[in-house]
C-alpha distance (Angstrom), angle and dihedral (degrees) to the residues before:
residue distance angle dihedral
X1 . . .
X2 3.72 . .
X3 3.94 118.6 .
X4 3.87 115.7 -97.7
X5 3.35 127.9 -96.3
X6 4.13 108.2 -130.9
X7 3.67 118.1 -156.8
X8 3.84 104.7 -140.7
X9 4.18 115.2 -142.3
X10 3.57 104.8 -128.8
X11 3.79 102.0 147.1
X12 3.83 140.4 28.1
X13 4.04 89.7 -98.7
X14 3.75 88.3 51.2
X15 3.96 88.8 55.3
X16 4.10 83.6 47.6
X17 4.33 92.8 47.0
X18 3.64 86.9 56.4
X19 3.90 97.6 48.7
X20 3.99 86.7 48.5
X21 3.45 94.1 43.5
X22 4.07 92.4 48.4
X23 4.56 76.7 63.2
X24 3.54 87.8 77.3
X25 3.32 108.5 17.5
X26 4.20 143.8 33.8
X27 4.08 105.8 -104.4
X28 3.59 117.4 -160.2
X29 4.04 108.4 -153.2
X30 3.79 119.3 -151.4
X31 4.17 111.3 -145.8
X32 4.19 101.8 -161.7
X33 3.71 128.4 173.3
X34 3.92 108.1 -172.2
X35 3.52 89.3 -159.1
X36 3.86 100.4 63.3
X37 3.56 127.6 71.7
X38 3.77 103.5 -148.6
X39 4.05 81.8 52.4
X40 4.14 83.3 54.9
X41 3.78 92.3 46.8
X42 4.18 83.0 50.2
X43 3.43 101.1 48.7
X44 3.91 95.0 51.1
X45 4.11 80.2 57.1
X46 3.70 84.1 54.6
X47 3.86 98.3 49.0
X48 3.22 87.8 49.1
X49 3.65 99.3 56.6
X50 4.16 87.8 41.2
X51 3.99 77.7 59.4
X52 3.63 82.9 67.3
X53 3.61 115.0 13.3
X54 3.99 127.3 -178.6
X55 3.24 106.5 -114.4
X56 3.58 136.9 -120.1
X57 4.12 85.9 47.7
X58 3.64 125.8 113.1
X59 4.08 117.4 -145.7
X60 3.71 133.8 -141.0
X61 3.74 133.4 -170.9
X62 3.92 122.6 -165.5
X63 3.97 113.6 173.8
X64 4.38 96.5 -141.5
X65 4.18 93.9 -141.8
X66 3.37 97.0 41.6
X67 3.65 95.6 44.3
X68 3.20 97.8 25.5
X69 3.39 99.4 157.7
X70 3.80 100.3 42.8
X71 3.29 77.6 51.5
X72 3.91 100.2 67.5
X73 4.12 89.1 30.8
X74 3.44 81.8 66.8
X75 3.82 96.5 48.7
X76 4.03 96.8 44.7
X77 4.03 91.9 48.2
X78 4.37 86.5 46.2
X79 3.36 93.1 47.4
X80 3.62 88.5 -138.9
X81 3.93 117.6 131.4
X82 3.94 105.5 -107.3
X83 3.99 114.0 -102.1
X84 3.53 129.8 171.8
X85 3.41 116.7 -127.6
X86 3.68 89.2 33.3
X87 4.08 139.0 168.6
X88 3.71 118.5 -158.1
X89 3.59 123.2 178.6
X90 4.20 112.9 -176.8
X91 3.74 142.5 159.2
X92 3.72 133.5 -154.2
X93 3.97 85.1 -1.4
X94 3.80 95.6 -50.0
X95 3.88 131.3 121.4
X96 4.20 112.2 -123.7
X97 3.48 101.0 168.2
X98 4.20 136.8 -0.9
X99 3.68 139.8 -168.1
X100 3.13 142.0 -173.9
X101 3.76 146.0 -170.3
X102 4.11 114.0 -28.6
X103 3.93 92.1 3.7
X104 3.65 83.9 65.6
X105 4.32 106.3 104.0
X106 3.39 142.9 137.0
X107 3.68 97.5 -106.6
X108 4.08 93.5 52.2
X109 3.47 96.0 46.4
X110 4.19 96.2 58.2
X111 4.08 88.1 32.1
X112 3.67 80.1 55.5
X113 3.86 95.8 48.6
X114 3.46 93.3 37.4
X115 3.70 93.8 52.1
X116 3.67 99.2 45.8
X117 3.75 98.3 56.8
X118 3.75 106.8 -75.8
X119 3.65 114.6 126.2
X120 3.68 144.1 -28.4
């Protein structure tokens, strides 16, 4: 399988092409701080799932210092208590399954995709 293409939240209307896209499709959201190393050790986890991704899921990054903002946008309209590193997978603007810090791998992230309706 190809690696997945991640849309990365820059702006307000990237925050708002997520949430749409999450209406016909499961989005899994990518919390990063490039200043913390447990983030660092988390991210790897979720390149290597992107190396491999279950299909039928669209994925998200949004760095949480240097869109800080977005960031917490994104956390309020979730309804999922912010966390940094953090996983979120959601559909049609609702959480299905989060993550965060050391619970954050590879495996988890596609047994949650898999599990919650992405894919064969």
């Amino acid at each position: 399988m190809a690696r997945a293409e991640v849309i990365r939240v820059l702006t307000p209307a990237d925050v708002d092409r997520i949430l749409a896209l999450s209406a016909r499709q499961p989005v899994f959201l990518f919390k990063h701080s490039t200043t913390c190393p447990i983030s660092h050790r988390a991210h790897r986890e979720w390149q290597a799932y992107l190396a491999d991704p279950a299909p039928g899921v669209a994925h998200a990054l949004v760095r949480v210092r240097e869109e800080r903002t977005l960031s917490l946008a994104l956390a309020e309209r979730l309804g999922v208590a912010h966390a940094s590193p953090q996983a979120i997978l959601f559909h049609d603007g609702r959480p299905l399954w989060h993550a965060s810090h050391h619970a954050i791998t590879r495996d988890a992230l596609r047994r949650a995709a898999l599990r919650h309706g992405a894919g064969p």
